[in-house]
C-alpha positions as CSV (number, residue, x, y, z in Angstrom):
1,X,0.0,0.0,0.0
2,X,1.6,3.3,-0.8
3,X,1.6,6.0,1.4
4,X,-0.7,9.2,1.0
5,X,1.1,12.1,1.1
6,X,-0.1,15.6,2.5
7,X,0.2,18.5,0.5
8,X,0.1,21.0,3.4
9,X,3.0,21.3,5.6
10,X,3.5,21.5,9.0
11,X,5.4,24.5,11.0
12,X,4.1,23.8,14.1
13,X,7.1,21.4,14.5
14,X,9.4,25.1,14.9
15,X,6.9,27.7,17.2
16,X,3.3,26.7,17.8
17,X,0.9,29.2,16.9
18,X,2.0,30.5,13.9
19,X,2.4,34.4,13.7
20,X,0.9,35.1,17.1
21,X,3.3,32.3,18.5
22,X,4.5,33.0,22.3
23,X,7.4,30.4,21.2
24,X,8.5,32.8,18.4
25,X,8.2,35.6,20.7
26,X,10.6,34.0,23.0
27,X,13.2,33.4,20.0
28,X,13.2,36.6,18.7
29,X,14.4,37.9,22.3
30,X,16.9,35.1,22.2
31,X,18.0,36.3,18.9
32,X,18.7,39.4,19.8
33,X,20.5,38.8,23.0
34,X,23.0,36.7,21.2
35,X,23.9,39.6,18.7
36,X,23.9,41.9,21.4
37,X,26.9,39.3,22.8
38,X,28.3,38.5,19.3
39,X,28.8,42.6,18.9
40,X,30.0,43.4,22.3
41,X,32.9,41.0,22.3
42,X,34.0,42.0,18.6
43,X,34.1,45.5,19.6
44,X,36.2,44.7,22.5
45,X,38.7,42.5,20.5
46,X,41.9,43.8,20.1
47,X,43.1,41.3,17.3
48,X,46.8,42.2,17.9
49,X,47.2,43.2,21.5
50,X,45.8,39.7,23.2
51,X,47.7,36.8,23.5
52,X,46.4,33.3,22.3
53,X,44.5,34.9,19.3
54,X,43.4,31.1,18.0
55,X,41.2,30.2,20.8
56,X,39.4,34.2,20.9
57,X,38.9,33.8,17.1
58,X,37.3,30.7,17.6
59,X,35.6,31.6,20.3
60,X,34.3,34.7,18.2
61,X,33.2,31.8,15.5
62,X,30.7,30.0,17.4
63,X,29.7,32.6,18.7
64,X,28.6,34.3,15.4
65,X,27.3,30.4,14.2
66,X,24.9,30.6,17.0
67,X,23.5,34.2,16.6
68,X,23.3,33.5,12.9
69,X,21.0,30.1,13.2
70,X,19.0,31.9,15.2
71,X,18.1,34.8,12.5
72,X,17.2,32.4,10.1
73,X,15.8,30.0,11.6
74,X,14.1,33.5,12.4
75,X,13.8,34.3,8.3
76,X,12.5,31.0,7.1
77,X,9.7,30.5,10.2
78,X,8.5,34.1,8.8
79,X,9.0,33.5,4.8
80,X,6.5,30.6,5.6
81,X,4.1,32.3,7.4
82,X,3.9,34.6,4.8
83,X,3.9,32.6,1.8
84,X,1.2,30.1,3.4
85,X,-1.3,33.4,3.6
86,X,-0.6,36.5,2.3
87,X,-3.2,37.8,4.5
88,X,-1.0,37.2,7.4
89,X,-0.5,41.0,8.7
90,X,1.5,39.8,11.8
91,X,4.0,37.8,9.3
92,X,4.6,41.1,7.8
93,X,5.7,43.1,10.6
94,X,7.9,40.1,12.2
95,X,9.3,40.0,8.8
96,X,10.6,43.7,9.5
97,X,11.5,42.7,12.6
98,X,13.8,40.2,11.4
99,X,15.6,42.3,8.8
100,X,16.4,44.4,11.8
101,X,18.1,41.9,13.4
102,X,19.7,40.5,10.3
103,X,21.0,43.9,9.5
104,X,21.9,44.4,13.2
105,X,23.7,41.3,12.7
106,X,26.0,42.1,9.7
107,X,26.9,45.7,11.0
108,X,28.6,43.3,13.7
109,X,30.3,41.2,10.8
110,X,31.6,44.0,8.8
111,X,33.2,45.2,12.1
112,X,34.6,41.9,12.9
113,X,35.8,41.3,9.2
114,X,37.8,44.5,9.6
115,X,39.4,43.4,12.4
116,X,40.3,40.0,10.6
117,X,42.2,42.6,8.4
118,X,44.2,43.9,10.5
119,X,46.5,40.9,11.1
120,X,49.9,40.5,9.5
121,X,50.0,37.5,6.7
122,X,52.2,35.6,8.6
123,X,50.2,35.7,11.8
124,X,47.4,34.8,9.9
125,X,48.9,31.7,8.4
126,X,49.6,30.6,12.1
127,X,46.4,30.8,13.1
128,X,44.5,28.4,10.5
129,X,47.0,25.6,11.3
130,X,44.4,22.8,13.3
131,X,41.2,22.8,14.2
132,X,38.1,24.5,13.4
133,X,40.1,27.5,12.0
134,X,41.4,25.2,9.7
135,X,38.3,23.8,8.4
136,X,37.4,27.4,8.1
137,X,40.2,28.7,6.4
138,X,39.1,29.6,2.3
139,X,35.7,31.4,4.2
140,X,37.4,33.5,7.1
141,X,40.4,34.4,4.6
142,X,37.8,35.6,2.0
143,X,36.0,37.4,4.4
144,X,39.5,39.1,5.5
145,X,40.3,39.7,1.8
146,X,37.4,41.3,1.0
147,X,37.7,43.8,4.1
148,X,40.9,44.5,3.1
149,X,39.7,45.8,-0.5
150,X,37.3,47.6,0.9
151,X,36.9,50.8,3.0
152,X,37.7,52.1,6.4
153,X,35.0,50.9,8.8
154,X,33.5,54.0,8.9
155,X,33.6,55.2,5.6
156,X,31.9,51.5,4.7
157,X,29.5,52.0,8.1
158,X,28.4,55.5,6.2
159,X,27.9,53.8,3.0
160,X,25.7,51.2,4.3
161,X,23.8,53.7,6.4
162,X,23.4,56.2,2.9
163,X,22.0,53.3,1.1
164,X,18.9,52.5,3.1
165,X,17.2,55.9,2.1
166,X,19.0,55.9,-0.9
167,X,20.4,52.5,-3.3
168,X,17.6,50.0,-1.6
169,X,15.2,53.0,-1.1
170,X,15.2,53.1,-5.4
171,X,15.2,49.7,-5.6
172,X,11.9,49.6,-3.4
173,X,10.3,52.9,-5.9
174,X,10.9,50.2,-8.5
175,X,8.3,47.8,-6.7
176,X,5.6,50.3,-5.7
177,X,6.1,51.5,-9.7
178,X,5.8,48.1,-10.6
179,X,2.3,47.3,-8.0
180,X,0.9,50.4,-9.3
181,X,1.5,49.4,-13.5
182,X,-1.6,47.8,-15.1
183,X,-2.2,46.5,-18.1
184,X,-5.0,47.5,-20.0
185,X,-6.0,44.9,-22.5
186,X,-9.4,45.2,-23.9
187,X,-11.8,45.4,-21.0
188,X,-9.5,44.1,-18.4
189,X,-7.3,45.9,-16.3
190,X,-4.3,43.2,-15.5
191,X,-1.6,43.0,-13.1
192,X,1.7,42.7,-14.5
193,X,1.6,38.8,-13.0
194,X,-1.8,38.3,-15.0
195,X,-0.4,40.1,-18.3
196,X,2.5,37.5,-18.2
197,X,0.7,35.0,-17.7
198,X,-1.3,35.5,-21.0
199,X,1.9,35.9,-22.9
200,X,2.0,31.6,-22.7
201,X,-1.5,31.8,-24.2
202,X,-2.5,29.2,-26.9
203,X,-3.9,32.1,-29.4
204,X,-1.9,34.2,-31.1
205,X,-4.3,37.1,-31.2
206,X,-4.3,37.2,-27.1
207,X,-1.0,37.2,-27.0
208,X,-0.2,39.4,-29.3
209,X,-3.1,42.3,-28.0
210,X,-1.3,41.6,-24.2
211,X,2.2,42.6,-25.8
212,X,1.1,45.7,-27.1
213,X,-0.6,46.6,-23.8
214,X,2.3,45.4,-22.0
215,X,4.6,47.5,-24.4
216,X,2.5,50.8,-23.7
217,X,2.3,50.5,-20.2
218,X,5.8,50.1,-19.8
219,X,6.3,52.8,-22.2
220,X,4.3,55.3,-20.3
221,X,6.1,55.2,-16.7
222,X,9.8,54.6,-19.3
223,X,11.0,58.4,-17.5
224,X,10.3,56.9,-14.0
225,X,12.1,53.8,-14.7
226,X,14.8,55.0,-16.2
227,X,15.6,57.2,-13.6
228,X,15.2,54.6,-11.0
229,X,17.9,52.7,-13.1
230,X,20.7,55.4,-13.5
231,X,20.3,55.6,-10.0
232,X,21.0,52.4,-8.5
233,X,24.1,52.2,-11.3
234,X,25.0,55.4,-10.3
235,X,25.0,54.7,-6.7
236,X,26.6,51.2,-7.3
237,X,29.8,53.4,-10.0
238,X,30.3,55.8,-7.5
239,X,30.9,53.4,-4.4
240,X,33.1,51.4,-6.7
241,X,35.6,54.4,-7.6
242,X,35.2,55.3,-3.7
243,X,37.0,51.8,-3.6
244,X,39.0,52.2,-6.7
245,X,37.7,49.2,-8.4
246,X,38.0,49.2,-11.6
247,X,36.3,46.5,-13.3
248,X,32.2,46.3,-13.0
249,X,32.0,43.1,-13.0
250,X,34.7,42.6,-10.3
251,X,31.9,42.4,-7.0
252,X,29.7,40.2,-8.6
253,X,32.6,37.8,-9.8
254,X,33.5,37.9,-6.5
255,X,30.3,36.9,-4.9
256,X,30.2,34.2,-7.4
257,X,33.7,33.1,-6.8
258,X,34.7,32.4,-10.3
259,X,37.2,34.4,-12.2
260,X,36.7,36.1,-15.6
261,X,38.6,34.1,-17.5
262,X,35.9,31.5,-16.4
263,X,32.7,33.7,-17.7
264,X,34.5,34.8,-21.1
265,X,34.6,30.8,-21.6
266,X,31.3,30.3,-21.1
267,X,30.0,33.2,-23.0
268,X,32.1,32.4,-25.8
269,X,30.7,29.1,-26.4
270,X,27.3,29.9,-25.9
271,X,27.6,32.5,-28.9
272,X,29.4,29.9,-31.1
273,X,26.1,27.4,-30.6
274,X,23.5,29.7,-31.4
275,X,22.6,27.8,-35.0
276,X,20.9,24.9,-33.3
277,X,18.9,26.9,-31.0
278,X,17.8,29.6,-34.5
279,X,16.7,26.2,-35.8
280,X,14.4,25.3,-33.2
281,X,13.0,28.8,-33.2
282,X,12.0,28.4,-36.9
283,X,10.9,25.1,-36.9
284,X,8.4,25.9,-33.7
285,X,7.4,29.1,-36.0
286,X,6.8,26.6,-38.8
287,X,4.6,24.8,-36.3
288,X,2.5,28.0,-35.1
289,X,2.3,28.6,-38.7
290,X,4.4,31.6,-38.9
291,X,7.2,32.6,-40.9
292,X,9.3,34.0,-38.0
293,X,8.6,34.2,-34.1
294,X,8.1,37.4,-32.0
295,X,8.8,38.0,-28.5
296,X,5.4,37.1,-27.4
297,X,5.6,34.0,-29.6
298,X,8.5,32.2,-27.3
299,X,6.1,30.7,-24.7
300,X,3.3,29.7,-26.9
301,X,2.3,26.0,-26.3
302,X,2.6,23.4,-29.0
303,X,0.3,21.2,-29.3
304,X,-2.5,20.4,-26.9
305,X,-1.7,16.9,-24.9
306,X,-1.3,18.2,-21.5
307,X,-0.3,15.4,-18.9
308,X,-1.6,15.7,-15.7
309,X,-0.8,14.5,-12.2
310,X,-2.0,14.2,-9.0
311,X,0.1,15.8,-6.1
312,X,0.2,11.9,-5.2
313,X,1.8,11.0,-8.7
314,X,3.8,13.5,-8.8
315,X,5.2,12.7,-5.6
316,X,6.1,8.7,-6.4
317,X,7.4,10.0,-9.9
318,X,10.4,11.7,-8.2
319,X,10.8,9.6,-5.5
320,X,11.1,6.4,-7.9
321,X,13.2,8.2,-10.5
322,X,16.0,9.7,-7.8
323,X,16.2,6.4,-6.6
324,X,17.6,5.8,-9.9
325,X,20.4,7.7,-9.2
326,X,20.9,7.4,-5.7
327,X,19.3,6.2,-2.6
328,X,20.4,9.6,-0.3
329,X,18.4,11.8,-2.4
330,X,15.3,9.5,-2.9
331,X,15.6,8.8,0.8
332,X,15.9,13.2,1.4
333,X,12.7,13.9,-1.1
334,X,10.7,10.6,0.5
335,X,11.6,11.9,3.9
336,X,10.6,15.9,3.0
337,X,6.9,14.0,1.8
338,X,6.7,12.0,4.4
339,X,7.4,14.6,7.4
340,X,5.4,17.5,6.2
341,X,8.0,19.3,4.8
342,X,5.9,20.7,1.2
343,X,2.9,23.0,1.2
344,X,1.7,22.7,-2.4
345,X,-2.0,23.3,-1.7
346,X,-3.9,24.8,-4.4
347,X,-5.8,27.6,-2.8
348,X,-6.4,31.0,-2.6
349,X,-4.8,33.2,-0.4
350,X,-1.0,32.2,-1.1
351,X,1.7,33.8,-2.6
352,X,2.9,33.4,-6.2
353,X,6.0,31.4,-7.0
354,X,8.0,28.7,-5.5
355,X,11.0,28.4,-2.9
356,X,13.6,26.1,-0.7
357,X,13.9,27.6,2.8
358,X,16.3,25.9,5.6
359,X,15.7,26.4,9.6
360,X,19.4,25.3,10.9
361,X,18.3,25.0,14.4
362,X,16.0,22.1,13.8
363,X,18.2,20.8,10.2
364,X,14.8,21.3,8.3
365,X,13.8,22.1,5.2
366,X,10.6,23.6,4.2
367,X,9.2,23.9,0.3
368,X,6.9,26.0,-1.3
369,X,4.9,26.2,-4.1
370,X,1.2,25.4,-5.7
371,X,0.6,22.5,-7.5
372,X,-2.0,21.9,-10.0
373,X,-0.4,18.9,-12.2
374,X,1.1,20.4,-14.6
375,X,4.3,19.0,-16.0
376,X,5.9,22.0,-15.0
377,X,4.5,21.7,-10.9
378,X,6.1,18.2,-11.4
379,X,9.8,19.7,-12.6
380,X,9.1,22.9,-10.4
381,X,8.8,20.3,-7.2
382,X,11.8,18.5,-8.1
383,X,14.1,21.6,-8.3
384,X,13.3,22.8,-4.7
385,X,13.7,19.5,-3.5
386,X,16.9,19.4,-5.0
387,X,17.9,23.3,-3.2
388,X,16.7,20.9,0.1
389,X,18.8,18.2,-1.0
390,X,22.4,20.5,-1.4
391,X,21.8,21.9,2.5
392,X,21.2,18.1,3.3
393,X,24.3,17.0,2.0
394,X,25.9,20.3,3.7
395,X,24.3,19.7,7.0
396,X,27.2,18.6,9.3
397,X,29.5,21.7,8.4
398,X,29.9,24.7,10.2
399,X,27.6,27.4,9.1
400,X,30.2,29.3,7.6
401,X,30.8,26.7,5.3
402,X,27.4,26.3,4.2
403,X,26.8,29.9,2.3
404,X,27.2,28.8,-1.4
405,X,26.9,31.7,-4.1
406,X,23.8,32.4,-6.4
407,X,26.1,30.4,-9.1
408,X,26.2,27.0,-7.9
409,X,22.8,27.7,-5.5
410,X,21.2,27.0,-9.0
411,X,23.1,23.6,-9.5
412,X,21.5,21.4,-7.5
413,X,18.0,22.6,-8.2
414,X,18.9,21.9,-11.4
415,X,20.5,18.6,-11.6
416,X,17.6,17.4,-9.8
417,X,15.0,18.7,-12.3
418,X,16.8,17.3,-15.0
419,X,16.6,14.1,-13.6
420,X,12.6,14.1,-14.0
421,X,12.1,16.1,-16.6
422,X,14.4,13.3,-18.8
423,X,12.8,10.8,-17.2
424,X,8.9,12.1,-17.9
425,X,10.3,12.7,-21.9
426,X,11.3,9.3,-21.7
427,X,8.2,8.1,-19.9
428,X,5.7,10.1,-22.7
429,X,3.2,7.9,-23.7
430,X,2.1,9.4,-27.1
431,X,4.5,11.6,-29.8
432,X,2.7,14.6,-29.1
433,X,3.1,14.4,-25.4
434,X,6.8,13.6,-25.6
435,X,6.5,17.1,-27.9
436,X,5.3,19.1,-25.2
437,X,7.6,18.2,-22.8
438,X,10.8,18.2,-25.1
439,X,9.6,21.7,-25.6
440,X,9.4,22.7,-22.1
441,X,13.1,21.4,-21.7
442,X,14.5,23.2,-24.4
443,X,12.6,26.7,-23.5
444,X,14.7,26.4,-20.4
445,X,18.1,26.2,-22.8
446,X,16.5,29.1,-24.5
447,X,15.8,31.2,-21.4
448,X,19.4,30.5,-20.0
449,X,21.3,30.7,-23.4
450,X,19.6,33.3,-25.2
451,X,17.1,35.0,-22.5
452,X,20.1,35.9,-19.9
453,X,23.2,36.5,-22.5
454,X,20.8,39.4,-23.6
455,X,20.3,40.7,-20.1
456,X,24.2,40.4,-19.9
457,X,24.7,41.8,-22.7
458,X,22.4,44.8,-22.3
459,X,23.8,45.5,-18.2
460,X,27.5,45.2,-19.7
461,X,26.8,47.9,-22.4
462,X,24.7,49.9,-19.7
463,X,27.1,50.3,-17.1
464,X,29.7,51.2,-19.6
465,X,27.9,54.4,-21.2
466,X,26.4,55.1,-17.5
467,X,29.9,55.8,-16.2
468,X,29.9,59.0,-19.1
469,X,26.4,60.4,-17.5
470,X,23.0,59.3,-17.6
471,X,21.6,57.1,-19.9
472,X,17.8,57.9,-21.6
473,X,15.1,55.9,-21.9
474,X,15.2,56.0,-25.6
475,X,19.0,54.4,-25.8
476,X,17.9,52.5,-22.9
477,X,15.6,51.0,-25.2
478,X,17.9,51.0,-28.2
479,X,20.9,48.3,-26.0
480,X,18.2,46.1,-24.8
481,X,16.9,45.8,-29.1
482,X,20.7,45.2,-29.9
483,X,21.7,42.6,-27.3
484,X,18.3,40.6,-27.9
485,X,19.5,41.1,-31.8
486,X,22.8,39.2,-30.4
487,X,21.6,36.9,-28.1
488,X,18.5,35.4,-30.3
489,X,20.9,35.7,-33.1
490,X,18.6,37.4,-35.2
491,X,15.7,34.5,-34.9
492,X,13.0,36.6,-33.9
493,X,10.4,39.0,-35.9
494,X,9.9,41.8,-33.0
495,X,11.6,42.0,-29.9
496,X,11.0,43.8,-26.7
497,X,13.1,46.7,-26.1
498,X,11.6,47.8,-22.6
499,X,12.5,44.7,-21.2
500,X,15.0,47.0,-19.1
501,X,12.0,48.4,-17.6
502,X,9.7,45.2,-17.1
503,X,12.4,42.9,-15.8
504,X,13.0,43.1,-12.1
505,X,16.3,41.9,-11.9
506,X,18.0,45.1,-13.6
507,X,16.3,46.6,-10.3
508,X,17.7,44.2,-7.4
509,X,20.0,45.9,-5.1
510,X,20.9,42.8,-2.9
511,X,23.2,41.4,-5.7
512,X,24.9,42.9,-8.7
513,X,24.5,41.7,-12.1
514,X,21.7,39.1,-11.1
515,X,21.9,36.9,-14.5
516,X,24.9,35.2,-15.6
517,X,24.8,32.9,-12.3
518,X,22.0,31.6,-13.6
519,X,22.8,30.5,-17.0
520,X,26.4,29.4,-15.1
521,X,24.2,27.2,-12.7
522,X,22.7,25.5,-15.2
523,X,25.4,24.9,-17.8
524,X,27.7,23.5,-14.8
525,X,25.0,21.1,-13.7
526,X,24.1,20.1,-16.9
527,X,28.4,19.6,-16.7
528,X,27.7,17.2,-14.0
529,X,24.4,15.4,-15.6
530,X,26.4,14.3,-18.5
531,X,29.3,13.0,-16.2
532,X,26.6,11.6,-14.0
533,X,25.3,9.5,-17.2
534,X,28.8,8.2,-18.3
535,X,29.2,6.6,-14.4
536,X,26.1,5.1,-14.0
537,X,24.4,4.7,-10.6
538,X,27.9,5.1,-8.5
539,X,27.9,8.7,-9.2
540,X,25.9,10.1,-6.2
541,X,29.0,9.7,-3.5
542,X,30.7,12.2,-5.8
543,X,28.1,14.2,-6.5
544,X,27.2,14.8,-2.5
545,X,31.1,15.2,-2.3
546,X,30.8,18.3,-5.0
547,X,27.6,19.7,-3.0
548,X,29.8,19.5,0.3
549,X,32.4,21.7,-0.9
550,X,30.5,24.0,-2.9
551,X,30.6,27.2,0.1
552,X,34.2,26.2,0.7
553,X,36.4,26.9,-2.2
554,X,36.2,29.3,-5.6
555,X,34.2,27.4,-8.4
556,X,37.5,26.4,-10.5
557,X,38.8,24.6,-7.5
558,X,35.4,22.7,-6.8
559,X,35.8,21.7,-10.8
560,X,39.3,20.9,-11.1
561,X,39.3,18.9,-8.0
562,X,35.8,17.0,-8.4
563,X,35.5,17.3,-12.0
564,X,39.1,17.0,-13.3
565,X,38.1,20.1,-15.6
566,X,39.5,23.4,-16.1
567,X,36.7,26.3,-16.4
568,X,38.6,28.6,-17.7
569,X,39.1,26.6,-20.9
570,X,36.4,25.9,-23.4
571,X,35.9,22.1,-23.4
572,X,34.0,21.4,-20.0
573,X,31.2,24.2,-21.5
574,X,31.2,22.7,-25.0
575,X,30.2,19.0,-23.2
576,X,27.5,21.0,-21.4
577,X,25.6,23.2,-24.5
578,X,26.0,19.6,-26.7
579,X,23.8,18.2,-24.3
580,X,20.8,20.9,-24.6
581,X,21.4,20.6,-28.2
582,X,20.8,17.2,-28.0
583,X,17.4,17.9,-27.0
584,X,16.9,20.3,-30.0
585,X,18.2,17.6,-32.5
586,X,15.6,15.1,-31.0
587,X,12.5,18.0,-30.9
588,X,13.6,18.5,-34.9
589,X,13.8,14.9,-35.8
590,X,10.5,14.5,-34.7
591,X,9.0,17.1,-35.9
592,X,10.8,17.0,-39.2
């Protein structure tokens, strides 16, 4: 008898009572005693005048790890809440309360990464000899290294303080411009989330009308927007000369720890395998019967043989076909159905989207998302539950060796979805079923290869001519039409030039340059897939081994030593692309 799996999940496990939870109270207070600690006893460290500086650092290490698992065990108890019901007004002012102590928190950090600075190199050395200083050694000497190119402590203090009313306080303008945009498209007055959402549907004539409504709306707010953008670039230029950086790319290279040499690679081959990708595009405009494909043409469906499963089927599907890769995971994604761990209800009242969230005090994961059957639900599940299975595999390290980058954050999730989204291709019980969901793999390759080198493209230009003065909306318009010429190499019939305005990752102020990462993600696990394939069912000790590392060393290190590859040379990216061109070769064959 197979199990029946609830598709709510349960938080009571953390703080009973949800938002108006005594419990929660309780840890909040805790929280914010142990920063109040954790800051005290950096401010009185004197990194050079104490003897026995091993055992204070150390000391100072645990006692960040425990102030830290407390804020977000803090952050993902409060993301639930407010996920789960939108309506949730509490949720919303805890969530303030925690980005208080979160921000309360890293005022304390840059302090103490200052004072990591300050030693000599040799010192230094001598301190990461044995011990948990050892095991810390790439993330503490990172954090030290970035201090160091950074910045007095006050001037960096003053910066941090200028940005809350002024880089994040554009970034929010972009969101209440964004809740206030509708689009007007015949009678209906739609929210940008509904407009999208009609750009996927089946006639041409809707899509089409929502385009040109979407187009106009943008259009008409283009001064506000624009000036919201040269702001936050502006802002971002001018704290990067303050710093004498150079190079725009270097901050969010070095979040990503990769080097250039690495992304030139990568976006070098990508532009040499365009053709196969141009050929899909005609052939699926030869299918809508079209002579070339528009913008608002790329997410049109093909075909009409839907499958559909139940949250139930769903469930066994990804269970049964991790297993074919490795018990640990299908043992992770039984155990997250098993113990509550998914809300995937389908009702009102919840908020859009899907996402992974961790609570390191308990070594929980909690998913997110609404499932309604849809292929897509089925892949969507799968790639959280892979984000759950990389902090899985990273669960015994020290918190400072769990914070992986946005770049391989996406690898897992990935790998994971690939899994079942080959496995349901395979699975497809009739040619025109095994059609739409070859066509829902590839329009990821398209979104990742084409969809983000243009937003590259476009933010590379951008940040070039911003650095002469500010940039209008009319060129603003003009880079986005030539780096979508690039990237789509030419395949499309109309493009969307105030995709600058309507894309809300040109607006994100937490992390610069919020695109490449992903296409990197999803190249390098597509990297691993292929390797994955060649060993046959072995391959999952290596693969946890890779997700172990992942926080712990720069990406070209985690390749060379799990992978045997070098990313800075071509070869380990040209594997990767063949592989989604495989999938276009197949869709073509078929459809020939």
């Amino acid at each position: 008898m197979t199990n029946t799996y609830s598709d709510v999940w349960d938080l009571e496990v953390f703080f009973k009572g949800g938002s108006s939870s005594p419990e929660f109270a309780d840890h909040l207070k805790a929280a914010s005693e142990e920063i109040a600690i954790f800051k005290q006893e950096v401010a009185d460290w004197k990194p050079n005048a104490q003897p026995n500086q091993s055992s204070k650092l150390e000391y100072l290490v645990e006692r960040f790890e425990g102030a830290a698992k407390k804020v977000r065990q803090a952050g993902a108890f409060v993301s639930c809440l407010h996920a789960q019901n939108t309506d949730d007004k509490k949720a919303g002012q805890l969530k303030a309360t925690v980005t208080e102590l979160s921000a309360s928190l890293q005022t304390a950090l840059t302090i103490f990464d200052q004072k990591l600075s300050s030693f000599s190199p040799d010192v230094w050395n001598g301190l990461l000899q044995d011990g948990l200083l050892k095991e810390l050694r790439f993330v503490l000497t990172e954090r030290r290294k970035r201090a160091a190119e950074r910045l007095s402590e006050k001037e960096e203090s003053a910066i941090n303080a200028l940005s809350v009313d002024g880089y994040h306080g554009w970034g929010q303008m972009y969101d209440l411009l964004v809740g206030t945009t509708k689009i007007q498209y015949k009678e209906e007055s739609l929210s940008v989330g509904q407009a999208a959402n009609k750009m996927s549907d089946a006639d041409r004539s809707v899509r089409k009308g929502v385009f040109k409504a979407w187009e106009k709306a943008w259009k008409e707010k283009e001064d506000f927007y624009a000036k919201t953008l040269n702001h936050l670039a502006g802002f971002r230029l001018n704290v990067y000369k303050l710093r004498s950086w150079e190079d725009v790319l270097k901050e969010p290279l070095d979040i990503n720890r990769m080097k250039r040499e690495t992304l030139d690679a990568m976006w070098e081959v990508i532009s040499e395998n365009k053709e196969p990708f141009v050929r899909f595009l005609n052939r699926k405009a030869h299918l809508l019967g079209l002579k070339k494909l528009s913008w608002y043409d790329l997410d049109a469906p093909i075909g009409n043989a839907e499958s559909k499963m139940s949250y139930q089927q769903g469930a066994d599907f990804i269970v049964e076909n991790f297993a074919q890769f490795g018990t640990e995971m299908a043992g992770f994604a039984k155990k997250a159905f098993e113990d509550h761990w998914i809300e995937a209800e389908d009702r009102p009242g919840k908020a859009p989207g899907g996402f992974h969230t961790f609570f390191p005090e308990s070594s929980q994961s909690r998913i997110f998302m609404t499932y309604s059957g849809s292929p897509a639900n089925v892949s969507t599940l799968a790639h959280e539950l892979g984000h759950g299975f990389h902090t899985y595999a990273m669960r015994d390290l020290h918190l400072l060796n769990r914070n992986y980058a946005m770049n391989v954050a996406e690898t897992a999730s990935t790998f994971a979805e690939m899994i079942v989204s080959d496995a349901a291709v395979k699975n497809a019980q009739t040619k025109e079923e095994k059609l739409g969901l070859l066509e829902d793999k590839i329009q990821r390759s398209i979104a990742l290869l084409m969809n983000i080198h243009a937003r590259f493209l476009f933010e590379t230009q951008f940040y070039e001519e911003r650095k002469q003065g500010v940039v209008s909306p009319e060129r603003l318009a003009e880079l986005m039409k030539h780096a979508q010429e690039e990237a789509y190499a030419g395949a499309l019939e109309e493009y969307h030039p105030l995709f600058w305005a309507s894309k809300l990752h040109f607006f994100i102020t937490g992390v610069p340059f919020y695109n490449f990462p992903y296409t990197f993600g999803y190249l390098f696990s597509v990297g691993i897939y292929a390797m994955a394939l060649e060993s046959g069912k072995g391959y999952e000790k290596k693969y946890i081994a890779i997700l172990k590392d992942s926080a712990s060393m720069t990406v070209e290190e985690l390749a060379q030593k799990h992978l045997n590859v070098d990313l800075t040379e071509k070869d380990f990216w040209e594997k990767a692309v063949r592989m989604c061109v495989e999938d276009v070769e197949e869709f073509l064959a078929l459809t020939e």
